[in-house]
N, C-alpha and C positions, 0 to 999 in steps of 0.2 A: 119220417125224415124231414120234419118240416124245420131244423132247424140251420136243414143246409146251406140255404140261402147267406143265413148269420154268419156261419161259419166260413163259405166263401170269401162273404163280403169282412170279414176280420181277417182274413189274409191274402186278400186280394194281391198286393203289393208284394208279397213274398212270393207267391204262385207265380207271378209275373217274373220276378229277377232272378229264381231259380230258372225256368225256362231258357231268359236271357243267357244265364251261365252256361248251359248245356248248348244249347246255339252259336257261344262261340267258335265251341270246337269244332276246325274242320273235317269231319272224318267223314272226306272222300273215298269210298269203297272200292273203286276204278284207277286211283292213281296210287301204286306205290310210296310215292313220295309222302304221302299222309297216310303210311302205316301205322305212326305211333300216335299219331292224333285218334286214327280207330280205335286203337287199344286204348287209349287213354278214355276215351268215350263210354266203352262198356266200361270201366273201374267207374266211372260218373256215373252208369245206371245203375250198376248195382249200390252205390251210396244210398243213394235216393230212395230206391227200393227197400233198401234194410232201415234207412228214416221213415218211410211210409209204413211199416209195420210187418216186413215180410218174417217170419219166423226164420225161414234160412234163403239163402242167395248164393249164389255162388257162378265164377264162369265157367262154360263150358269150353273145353278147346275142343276146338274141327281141322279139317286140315285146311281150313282159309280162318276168316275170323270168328273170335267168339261168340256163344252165344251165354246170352246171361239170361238165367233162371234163377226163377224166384219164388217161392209160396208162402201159404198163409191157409194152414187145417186146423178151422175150427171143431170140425165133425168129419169123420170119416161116410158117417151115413148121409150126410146132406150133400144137396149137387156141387157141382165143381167146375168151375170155367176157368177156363184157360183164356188168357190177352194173349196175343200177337201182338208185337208191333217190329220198329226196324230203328235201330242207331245210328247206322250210314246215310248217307245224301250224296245228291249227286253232284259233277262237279260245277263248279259257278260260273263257268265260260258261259259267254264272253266276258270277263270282267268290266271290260268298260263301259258295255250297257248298263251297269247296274249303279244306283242315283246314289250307293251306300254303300261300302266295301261288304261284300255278304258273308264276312264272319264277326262283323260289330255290329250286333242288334242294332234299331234303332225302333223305336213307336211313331208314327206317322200315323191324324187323321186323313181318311179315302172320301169319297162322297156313300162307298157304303161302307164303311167302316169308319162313320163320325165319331166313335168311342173308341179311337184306334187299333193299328194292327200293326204287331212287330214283323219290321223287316227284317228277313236274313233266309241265307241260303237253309234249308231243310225246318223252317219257320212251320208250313202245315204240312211238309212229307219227310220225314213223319213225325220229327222232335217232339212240336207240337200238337199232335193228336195223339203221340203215344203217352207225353206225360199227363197228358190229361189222366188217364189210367193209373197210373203213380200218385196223382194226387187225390183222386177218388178212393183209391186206397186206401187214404192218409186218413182224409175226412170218416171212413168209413171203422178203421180199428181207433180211432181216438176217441170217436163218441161210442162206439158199443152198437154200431150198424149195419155189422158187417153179418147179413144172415146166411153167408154159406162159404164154402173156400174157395179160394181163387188162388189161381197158377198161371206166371208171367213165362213168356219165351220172348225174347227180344234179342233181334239179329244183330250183324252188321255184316251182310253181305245182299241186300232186296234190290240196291238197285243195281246190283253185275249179276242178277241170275238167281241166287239163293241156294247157289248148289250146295255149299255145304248144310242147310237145313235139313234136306232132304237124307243127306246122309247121318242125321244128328235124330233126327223122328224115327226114322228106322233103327235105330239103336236104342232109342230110351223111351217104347211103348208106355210102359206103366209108370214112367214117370211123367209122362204129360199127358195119363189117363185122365177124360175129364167128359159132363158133358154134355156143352155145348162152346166154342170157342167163339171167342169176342174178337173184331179187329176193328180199330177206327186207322184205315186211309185211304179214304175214300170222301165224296162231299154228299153236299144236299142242296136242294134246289135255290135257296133264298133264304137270310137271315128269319122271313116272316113265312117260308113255307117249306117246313122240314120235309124230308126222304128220307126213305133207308134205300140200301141198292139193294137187288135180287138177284143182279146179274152182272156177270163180269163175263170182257172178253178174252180170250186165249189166248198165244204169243207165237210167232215163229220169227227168229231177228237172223239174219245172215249177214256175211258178207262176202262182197265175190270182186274178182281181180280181172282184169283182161291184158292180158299181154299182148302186145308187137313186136317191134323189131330186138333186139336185144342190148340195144343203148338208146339213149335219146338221140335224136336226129336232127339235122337244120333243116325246118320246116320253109326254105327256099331250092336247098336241093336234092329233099325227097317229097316235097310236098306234090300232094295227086298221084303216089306213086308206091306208097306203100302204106298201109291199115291204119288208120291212127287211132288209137286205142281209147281216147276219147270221146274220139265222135261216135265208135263203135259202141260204145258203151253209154253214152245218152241216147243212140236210136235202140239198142236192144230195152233199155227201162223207159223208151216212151213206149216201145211195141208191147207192154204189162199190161196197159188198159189200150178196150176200145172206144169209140168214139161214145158210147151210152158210161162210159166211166167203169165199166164191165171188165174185173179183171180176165184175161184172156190167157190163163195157166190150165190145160185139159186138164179136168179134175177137179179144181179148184173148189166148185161148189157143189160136186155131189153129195156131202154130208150136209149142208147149210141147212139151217132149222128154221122153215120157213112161217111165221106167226100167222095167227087166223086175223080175219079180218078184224076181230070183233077185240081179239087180244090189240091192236093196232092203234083200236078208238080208245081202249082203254088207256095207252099211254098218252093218245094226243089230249086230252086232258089235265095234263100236267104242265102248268101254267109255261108260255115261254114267245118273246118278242122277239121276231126275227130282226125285226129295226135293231133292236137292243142291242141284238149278238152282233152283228155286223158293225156296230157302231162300238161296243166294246173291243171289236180286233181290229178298227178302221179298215174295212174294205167292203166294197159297193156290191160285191154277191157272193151268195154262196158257192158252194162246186160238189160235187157228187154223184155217186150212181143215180140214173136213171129211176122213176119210179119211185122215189125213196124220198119221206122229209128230210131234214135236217138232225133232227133226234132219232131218227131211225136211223139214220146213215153211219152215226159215230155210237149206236151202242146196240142195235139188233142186225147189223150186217157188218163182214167181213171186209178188210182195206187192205194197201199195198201203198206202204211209201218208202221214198228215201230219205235217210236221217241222216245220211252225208255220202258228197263225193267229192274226189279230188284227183290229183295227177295233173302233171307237167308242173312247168312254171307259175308259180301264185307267188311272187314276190313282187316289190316293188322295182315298178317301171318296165320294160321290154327285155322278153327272151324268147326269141322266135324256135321253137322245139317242136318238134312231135314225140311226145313222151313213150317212152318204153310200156309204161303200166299204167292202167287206168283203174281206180279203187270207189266198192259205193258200199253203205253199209245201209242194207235195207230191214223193213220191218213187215210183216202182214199180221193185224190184228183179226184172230179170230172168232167164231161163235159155236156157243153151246155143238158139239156133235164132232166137229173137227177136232181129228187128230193131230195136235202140231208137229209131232213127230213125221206123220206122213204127207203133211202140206211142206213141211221144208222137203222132204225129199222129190214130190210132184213140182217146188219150183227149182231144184238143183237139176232134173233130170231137163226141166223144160228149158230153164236159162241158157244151159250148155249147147241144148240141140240147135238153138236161133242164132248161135255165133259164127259168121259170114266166115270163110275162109281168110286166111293171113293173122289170125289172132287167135289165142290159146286161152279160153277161159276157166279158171276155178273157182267153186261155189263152197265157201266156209260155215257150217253151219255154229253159232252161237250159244243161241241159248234161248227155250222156250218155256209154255207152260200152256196145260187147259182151262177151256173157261169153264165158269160154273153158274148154276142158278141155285137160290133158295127157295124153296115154294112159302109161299104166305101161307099158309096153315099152320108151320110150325110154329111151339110154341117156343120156341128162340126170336122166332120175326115176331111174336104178338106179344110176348114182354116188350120187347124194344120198341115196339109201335104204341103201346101202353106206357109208356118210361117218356118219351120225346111230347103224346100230348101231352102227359102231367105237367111238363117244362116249358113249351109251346105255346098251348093252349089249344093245340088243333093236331088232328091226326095225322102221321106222314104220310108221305103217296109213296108204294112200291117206283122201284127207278133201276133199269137196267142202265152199268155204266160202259164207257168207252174203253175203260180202263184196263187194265190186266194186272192179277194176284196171281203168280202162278202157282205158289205153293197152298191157294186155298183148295186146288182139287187135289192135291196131295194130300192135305190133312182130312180129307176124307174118304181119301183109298187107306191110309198107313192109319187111321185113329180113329177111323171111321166115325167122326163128328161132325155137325152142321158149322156153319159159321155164319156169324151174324156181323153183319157190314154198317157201323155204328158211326158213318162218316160225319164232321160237323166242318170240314173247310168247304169253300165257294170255287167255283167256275172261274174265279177271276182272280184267285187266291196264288197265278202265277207260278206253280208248281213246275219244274224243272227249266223254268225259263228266270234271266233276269229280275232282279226285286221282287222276289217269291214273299210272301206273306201270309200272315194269319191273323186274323180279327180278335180281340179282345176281348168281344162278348161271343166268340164262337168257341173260345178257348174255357170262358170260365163256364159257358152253357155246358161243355162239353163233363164238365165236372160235375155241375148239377145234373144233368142228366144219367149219365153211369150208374150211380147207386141206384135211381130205380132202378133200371134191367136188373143189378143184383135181386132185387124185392121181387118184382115182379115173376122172373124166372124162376124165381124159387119157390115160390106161392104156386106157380102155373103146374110147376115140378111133383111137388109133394102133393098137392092136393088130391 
């Protein structure tokens, strides 16, 4: 495959402004209102896919949106991956934070992306790292390098939950028999110091309501006198952690998989400046459980936040109320061993019991997933850690992320396959936040890179 390089670099320019193209579409997965932009987006993947060489393609309907599948059998006897990836993005609020409307790409040099990085809302989650995949494809049936089959699943519902996947894997076993599957969304440490991830963490999201009086009230003649559903409901989610940053839900961590010392040193190794990260979010310390670094905190231990609250009056200027309802949508990310199913139930059981009299609270459960690990011996991780030096020039480091796939431990209940975590965006890559972006050179590495694992996997396979 040495002539990938050429081949990139003779179509750099088209790789790029196809991306651009699919980027403009908004397909917000969350909001109704950009239904047909979703739909519209999968008829865009599968183009792409039937131009990159797929034999057949086609969409699948679910009862939310589609999913579009794709292959390419060259041999029935030689191995077979399956991509994942996702077509939806999330929505672009705040709008006015962002320096660029985030459905008009745009290329902006960063100080680390001096060979720049397009802007736009689902730029590296996951547009971008899924076409990477599409265009590996491309490269790989037009020169004659494509050494085994591959099979595309590509959603449009990952970032509201993914429930129709679940119900779409469960139906079509032997057609997305495969095995080992591929996903890039996920990152790696640094332009100059690749990872794969090992580990992901698990999902429980709720939300929950606390009710008072049964209208709003004027907060001069019932104030001090009856529940105010706000204030109840910021001391019930400060009373989640203790003073050690210790979530305080009985139960909570009796599954927790607690790493060996020695497993510990081995991730502190993995290059990282606290200065840096602080100075990359602008703020003067970190925060976290007790005992824990900073890499530990956000990818080998369990968390508890809140991703919004609100209730009463938020408009502009004075409205003295005590609000009827107080609303919070919370998230606790898990690890390896926990049930998410049974941790949302030990916080709906727990939340409710701590609610003080004069208010009536309900706990909404969302949507979750488990976490997973891959062990480094497989040889799905040592193609891809074999595939990244080639490209590199240096070995990745295993990297447990903060992140959560929830349908990666599904496709290894329902397909019973490994998945290999093939991330090429950054830390800083801005992913669900404001002027989200993706690097240039993480985009078209992300292209060179791919065909090995194909090579590599396959060679490890058949041997």
């Amino acid at each position: 495959m040495q002539n990938i390089k050429n081949y990139i670099e003779s179509n750099k320019a088209r790789f790029i402004n196809e991306l651009i193209e699919i980027l403009k579409m908004p397909s917000v997965s969350a909001d109704p209102a950009f239904n047909q932009d979703v739909l519209n987006t999968s008829e865009a993947v599968k183009g792409f896919l039937e131009k990159a060489g797929c034999d057949h393609v086609e969409i699948c309907e679910t009862p939310g949106y589609p999913i579009v599948y794709g292959e390419k059998i060259i041999d029935p006897s030689l191995p077979t991956i399956l991509v994942y990836g996702h077509y939806d993005v999330q929505p672009a609020d705040p709008i006015e934070l962002w320096d660029s409307p985030p459905f008009e790409p745009v290329i902006k040099t960063t100080e680390i992306h001096p060979e720049g990085a397009i802007f736009a809302r689902g730029a590296c989650d996951d547009k971008g790292q899924m076409f990477m995949h599409v265009k590996a494809l491309e490269y790989m049936t037009s020169t004659g390098n494509l050494p085994c089959n591959v099979k595309f699943m590509i959603e449009g519902e990952e970032e509201v939950g993914s429930e129709s996947l679940g119900w779409f894997v469960e139906r079509n076993q032997e057609k997305l028999a495969n095995d080992v599957i591929l996903i890039s969304d996920t990152g790696m440490i640094a332009n100059d110091i690749p990872s794969i991830t090992t580990g992901l963490r698990g999902l429980s999201y709720v939300q929950v309501e606390v009710t008072g009086p049964n209208r709003d009230l004027h907060s001069g003649l019932y104030g001090g006198a009856v529940a105010n559903p706000i204030n109840v409901l910021t001391k019930m989610i400060a009373s989640l952690h203790d003073e050690n940053n210790h979530i305080t839900i009985p139960g909570f961590y009796d599954n927790v998989e607690e790493l060996s010392t020695e497993e510990r040193a081995e991730m502190a190794k993995a290059p990282f400046s606290l200065d840096n990260y602080k100075k990359a979010l602008n703020i003067d310390a970190v925060y976290g459980e007790k005992g824990y670094s900073t890499n530990e905190r956000n990818s080998i231990r369990p968390t508890l936040d809140v991703n919004g609250i609100w209730g009463g009056y938020i408009g502009e200027g004075a409205k003295t109320v005590i609000a009827s309802k107080a609303f919070a949508k919370i998230s606790m990310r898990l690890v390896p061993n926990q049930d998410w199913k049974e941790i949302t139930e030990l916080f709906k059981k727990h939340f409710e019991s701590i609610a003080p009299a004069g208010v009536t609270v309900e706990v909404k459960p969302h949507h979750g997933g488990q976490g997973y690990v891959t062990p480094i011996d497989n040889i799905g991780y040592q193609a891809a850690s074999k595939a990244y030096e080639a490209t590199f020039g240096k070995a990745p480091i295993p990297q447990r992320s903060g992140g959560s796939i929830p349908i990666v431990a599904l496709f290894e209940k329902e397909l019973k396959s490994k998945t290999i975590l093939m991330g090429f965006g950054l830390d800083s890559d801005a992913i669900h936040s404001p002027n989200e972006h993706f690097g240039i050179f993480n985009y078209l590495k992300g292209i060179e890179t791919i065909p090995l694992f194909y090579k590599y996997f396959t060679e490890l396979k058949t041997k």
